[in-house]
N, C-alpha and C positions, 0 to 999 in steps of 0.2 A: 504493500500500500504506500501510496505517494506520502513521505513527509509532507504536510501542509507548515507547520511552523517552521519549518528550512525555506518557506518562500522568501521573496525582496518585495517586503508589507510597500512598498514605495513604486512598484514595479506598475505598469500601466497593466490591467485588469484583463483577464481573457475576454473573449463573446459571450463563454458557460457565464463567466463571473456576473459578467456585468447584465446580465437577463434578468437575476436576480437585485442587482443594484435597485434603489427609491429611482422614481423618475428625476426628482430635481438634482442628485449624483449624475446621473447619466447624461442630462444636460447642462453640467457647469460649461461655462465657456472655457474652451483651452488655450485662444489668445483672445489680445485685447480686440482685434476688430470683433469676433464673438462675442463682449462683454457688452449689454447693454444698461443704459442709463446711468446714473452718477455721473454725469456729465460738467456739474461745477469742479470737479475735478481733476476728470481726465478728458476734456476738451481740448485740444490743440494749444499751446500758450499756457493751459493751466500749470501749476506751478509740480505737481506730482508727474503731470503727463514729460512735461520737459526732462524732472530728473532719471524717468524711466529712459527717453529718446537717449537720453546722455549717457547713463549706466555709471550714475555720479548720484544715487539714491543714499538721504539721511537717516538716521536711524528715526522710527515715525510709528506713531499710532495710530492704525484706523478703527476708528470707534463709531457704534453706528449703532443702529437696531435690529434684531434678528433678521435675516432674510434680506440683509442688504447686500452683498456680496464682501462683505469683510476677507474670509478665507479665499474666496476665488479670486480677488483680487492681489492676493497675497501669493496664489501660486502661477498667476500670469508674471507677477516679479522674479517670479524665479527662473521663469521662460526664457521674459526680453532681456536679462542680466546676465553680467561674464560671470557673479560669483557663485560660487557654492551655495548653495541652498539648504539649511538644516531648520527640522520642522520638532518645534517640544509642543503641546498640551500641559497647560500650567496644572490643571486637575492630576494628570497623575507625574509628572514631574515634578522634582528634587532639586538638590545644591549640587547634589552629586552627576544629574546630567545636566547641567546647565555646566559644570567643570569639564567633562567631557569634551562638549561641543564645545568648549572655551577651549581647552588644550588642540584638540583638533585643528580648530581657527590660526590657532598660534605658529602649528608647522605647517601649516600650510603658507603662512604669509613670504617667507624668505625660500620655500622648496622648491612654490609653482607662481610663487608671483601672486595670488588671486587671494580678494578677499573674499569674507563670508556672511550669506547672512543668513541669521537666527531669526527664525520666526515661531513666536510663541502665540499660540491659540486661549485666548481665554485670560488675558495676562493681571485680569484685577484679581485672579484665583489667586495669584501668587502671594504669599505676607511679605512684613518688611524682610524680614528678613533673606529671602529667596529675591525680593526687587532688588536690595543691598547687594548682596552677590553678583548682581550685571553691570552695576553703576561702573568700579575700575573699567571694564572692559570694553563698553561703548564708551566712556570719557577717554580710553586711550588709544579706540579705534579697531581694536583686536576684531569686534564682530560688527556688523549693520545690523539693530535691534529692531524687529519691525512686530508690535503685538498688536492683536485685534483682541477689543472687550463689546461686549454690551454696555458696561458700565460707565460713568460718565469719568473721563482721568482725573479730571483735577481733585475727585474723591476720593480716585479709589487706587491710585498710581503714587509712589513715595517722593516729594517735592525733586530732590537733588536727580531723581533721575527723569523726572517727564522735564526736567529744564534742557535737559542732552538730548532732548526728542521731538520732535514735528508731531504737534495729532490733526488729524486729518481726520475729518467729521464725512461720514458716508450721511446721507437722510432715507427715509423710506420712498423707499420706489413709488415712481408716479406712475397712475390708471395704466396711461399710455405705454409706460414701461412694461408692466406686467403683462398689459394685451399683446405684445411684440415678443415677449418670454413666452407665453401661451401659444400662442400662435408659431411660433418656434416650433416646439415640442409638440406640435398636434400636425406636423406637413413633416417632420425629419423621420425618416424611415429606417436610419442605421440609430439611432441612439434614442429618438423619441416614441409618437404614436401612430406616426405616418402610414404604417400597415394597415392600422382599425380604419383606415377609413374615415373618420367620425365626422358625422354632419355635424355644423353649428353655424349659430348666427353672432354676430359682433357685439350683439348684448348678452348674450351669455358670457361671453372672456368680460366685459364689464362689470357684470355682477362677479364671477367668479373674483376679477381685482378688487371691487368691492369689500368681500367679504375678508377677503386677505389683508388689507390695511395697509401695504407696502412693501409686504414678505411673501417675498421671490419664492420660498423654498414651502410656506402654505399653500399659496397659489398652485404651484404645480403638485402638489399632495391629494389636494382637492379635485384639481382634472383629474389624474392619474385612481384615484378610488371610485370616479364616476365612471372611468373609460374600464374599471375591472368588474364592473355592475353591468354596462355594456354586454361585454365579452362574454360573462356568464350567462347572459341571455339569448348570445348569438343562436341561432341557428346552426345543429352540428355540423348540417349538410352543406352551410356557405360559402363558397368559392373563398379565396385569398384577398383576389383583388375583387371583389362584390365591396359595392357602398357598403360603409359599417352605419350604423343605427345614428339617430340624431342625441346630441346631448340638449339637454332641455331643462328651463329652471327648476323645476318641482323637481328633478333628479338632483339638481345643484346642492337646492337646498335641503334636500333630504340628507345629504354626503354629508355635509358642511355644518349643519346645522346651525346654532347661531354664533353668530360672528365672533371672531376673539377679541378680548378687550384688550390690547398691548399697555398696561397700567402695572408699575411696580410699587408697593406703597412706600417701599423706600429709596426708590433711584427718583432719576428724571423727568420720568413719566406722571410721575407722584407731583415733584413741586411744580411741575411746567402746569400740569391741569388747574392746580389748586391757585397759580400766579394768576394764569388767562381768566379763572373763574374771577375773582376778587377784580382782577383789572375791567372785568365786561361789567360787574356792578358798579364800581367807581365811573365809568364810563359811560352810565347810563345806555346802554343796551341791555335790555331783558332778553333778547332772544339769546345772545351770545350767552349770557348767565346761566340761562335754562339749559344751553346744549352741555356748559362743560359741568353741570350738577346732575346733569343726568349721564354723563361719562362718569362722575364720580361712583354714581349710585350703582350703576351697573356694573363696576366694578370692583363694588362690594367696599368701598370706603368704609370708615368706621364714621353713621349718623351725629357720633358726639361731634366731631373734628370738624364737618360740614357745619353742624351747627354753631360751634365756636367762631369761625372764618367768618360765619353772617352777622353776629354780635359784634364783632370786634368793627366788621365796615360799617355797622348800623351805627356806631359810636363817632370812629376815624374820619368816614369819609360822608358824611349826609350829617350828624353833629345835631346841632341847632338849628341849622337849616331845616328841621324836621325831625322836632323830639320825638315823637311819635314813631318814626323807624328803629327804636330801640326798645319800644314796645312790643311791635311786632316780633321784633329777631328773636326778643325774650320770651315771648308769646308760642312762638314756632321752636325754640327750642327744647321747652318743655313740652309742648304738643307731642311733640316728636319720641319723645321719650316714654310720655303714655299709652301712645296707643301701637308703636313701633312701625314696621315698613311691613308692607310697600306701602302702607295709605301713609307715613308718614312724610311720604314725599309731595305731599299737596302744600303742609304747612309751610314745607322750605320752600314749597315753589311761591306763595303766597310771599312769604317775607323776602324771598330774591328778587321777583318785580317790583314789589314796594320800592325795597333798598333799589334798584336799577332804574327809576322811575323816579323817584324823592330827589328834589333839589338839594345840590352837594355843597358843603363847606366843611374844612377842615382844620377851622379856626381853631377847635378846644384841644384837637391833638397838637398844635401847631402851639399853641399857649403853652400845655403843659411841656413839652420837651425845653423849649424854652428857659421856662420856670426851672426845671429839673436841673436842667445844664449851668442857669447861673446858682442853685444852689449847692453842686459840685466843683462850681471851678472860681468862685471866689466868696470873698466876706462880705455876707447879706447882710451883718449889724444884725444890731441885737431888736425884738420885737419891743416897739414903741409903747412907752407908760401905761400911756391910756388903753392899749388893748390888754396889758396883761392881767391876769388873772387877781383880781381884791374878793375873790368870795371867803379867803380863810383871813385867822383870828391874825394879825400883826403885818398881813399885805399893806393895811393904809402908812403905817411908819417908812414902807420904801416907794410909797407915793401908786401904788400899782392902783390903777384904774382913774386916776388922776384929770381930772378935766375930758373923760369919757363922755360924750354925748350921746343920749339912747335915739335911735331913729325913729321909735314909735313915738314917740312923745312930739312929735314936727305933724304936721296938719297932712302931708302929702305922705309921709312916712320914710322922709330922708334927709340926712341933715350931709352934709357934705363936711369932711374931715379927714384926714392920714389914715389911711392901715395900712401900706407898705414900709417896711422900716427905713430909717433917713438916707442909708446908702444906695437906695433904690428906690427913692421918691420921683413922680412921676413916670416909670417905667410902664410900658406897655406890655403885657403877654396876650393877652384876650381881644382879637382884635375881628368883631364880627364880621361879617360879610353881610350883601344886600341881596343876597338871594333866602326866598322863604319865611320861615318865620324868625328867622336869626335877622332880616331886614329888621322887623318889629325891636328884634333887643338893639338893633345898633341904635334906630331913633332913641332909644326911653334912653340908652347910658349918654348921646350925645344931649339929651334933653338935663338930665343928672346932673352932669358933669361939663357942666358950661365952661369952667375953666380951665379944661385939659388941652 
């Protein structure tokens, strides 16, 4: 029996093998004209495409989202490049093969002339201490570090060494791109589904990109499970080249079922929703509010957090321009909490249009930081006679309450006098706006306070 573990794991694939490969394996591109989309990229003039042309490639991070071609663009480098090409998996890789391919690198530099590069799959797996281990050897040139994450680097890559590295952000594939992947793989006849035959219309690869999100390697999971539901139905009797069967949406989405939410509650995907949500309230669009609350929700956000984020804008960004939007937020976050989801999602939709709707000022956040900041960074004085405290026995011997005026005791119920202490007399932190009902407080304090 044939040794299978004496193969070259790196050797290009028989016909048997590769029959069995996923679809989206059997169609990775093998050079770069085959690569589609990522084109702020690898455009002509782009800045990665030139170092590729040159074969003068820096050591670089491509970080991006599932299914954007991070690895196949990583083994196209290995193509159009003189060096050496060595491939780790940060998952199950060590210090002790990263020393290996570091030793390797090393005789090779003065034997054959050729540098190398290292490319590790998955590289935010790695801890500091496994990143520490690469820093000498990309600071001194030994290898060309090239790692693809999902994860965002600047969190999850050790500072001194993402400073020694280019990252280079892939984005999720557009419609367009996906339809042109699809469409690939359903006409190639040696590596795709070109044999089946398969009827289809140009809304079908739409929905199918749809449902994908911008991942290449969903997308083709999902044709390729439709095209084996197909098959199984075939007709035994049907010629080779006979039309093969139509793909058709209620097949799609029966394969597919519902869409993936691509939502990490603690990467990117996390704070980018949770930013754009808070930015479309401040913003005053409801619709934008609603879309990225109901991305939260259906990704199973944790209710409190949502409802926290509401509270917090209902206060920040809408203020006194509309007290009444911190009622609501309060209002719906405990709603929420009584009767729980799914109908808890009406009350947040409720207070999200309010807050998205409600005229904005953010005077009182904009006061207190203020406030905060001059009582951290210098000497406020001491708080003025007359406010401090004469309710106990021997306050009137240090004068405490001294020539205080009570403001009920004035016909209008305000008597005009000090309460900021003397090194801060006259200071403004509170400074309303004329929008809503915060207009209202501006007139009555400028009505007040005639001599400010």
């Amino acid at each position: 029996m044939k040794d299978l573990f004496s193969e070259d794991l790196f050797a290009e694939p028989t016909q048997t093998a590769r029959s069995y490969e996923p679809l989206a394996v059997r169609m990775r591109p093998r050079k770069l004209q085959e690569y589609i989309g990522q084109e702020e990229i690898l455009a002509p003039g782009k800045f990665l495409r030139r170092m590729m042309d040159t074969d003068n490639l820096p050591s670089l991070i491509l970080f991006g989202p599932p299914g954007t071609g991070k690895t196949t663009l990583a083994n196209i480098i290995a193509q159009t490049t003189g060096a050496t090409f060595e491939k780790l998996n940060a998952v199950a890789a060590g210090i002790a093969d990263i020393r290996k391919c570091v030793d390797a690198a090393r005789d090779r530099l003065p034997s054959r002339r050729q540098r190398t590069i290292l490319f590790i799959d998955e590289i935010h797996r790695f801890n500091k201490g496994q990143q520490d281990a690469l820093l000498p050897y990309v600071e001194n040139g030994t290898v060309i570090l090239v790692g693809a994450t999902t994860e965002n680097p600047y969190f999850e890559v050790n500072a001194p060494l993402l400073s020694r590295m280019r990252v280079v952000r892939l984005q999720p594939l557009s419609e367009d791109s996906i339809r042109r992947i699809l469409r690939q793989a359903l006409e190639d006849k040696e590596r795709g589904l070109g044999k089946q035959h398969l009827g289809y219309k140009d809304e079908i690869l739409t929905l199918i990109a749809g449902i994908a999100g911008g991942d290449a390697r969903v997308a083709l999971n999902i044709l390729e499970q439709a095209a084996t539901v197909l098959e199984a139905s075939r007709q035994p009797a049907a010629a080779e080249g006979e039309p093969g069967q139509e793909l058709t949406e209620a097949l799609i989405r029966t394969v597919a079922g519902e869409k993936l939410q691509i939502y990490d509650k603690a990467g990117d995907n996390h704070y980018d929703t949770v930013s754009a949500f808070i930015k479309s309230m401040r913003g005053s669009d409801p619709d934008a509010a609603l879309h990225y609350l109901a991305r939260m929700l259906e990704a199973g956000e944790d209710v409190k957090f949502i409802a926290r984020r509401i509270v917090i804008c209902a206060s920040e960004d809408v203020g006194n321009a509309d007290p009444q939007a911190l009622v609501v937020a309060m209002a719906a976050a405990q709603a929420v909490q009584f009767i729980g989801l799914p109908e808890g999602r009406i009350p947040l939709a409720q207070a999200v249009t309010y807050i998205a709707c409600a005229p904005k000022s953010n005077a009182a956040y904009m006061g207190i930081n203020q406030a905060a900041a001059d009582v951290k960074n210098r000497d406020c004085g001491q708080v003025p006679l007359h406010l401090r405290d004469s309710s106990y026995r021997g306050a009137r011997q240090f004068e405490h309450g001294k020539n205080y005026r009570y403001p009920h005791d004035a016909a209008d119920g305000f008597i005009e006098q000090q309460y900021l202490p003397d090194t801060l007399k006259g200071k403004r932190y509170y400074q309303p706006t004329d929008r809503g009902a915060e207009a209202a407080m501006q007139e009555r304090l400028r009505w007040l306070w005639k001599n400010r």
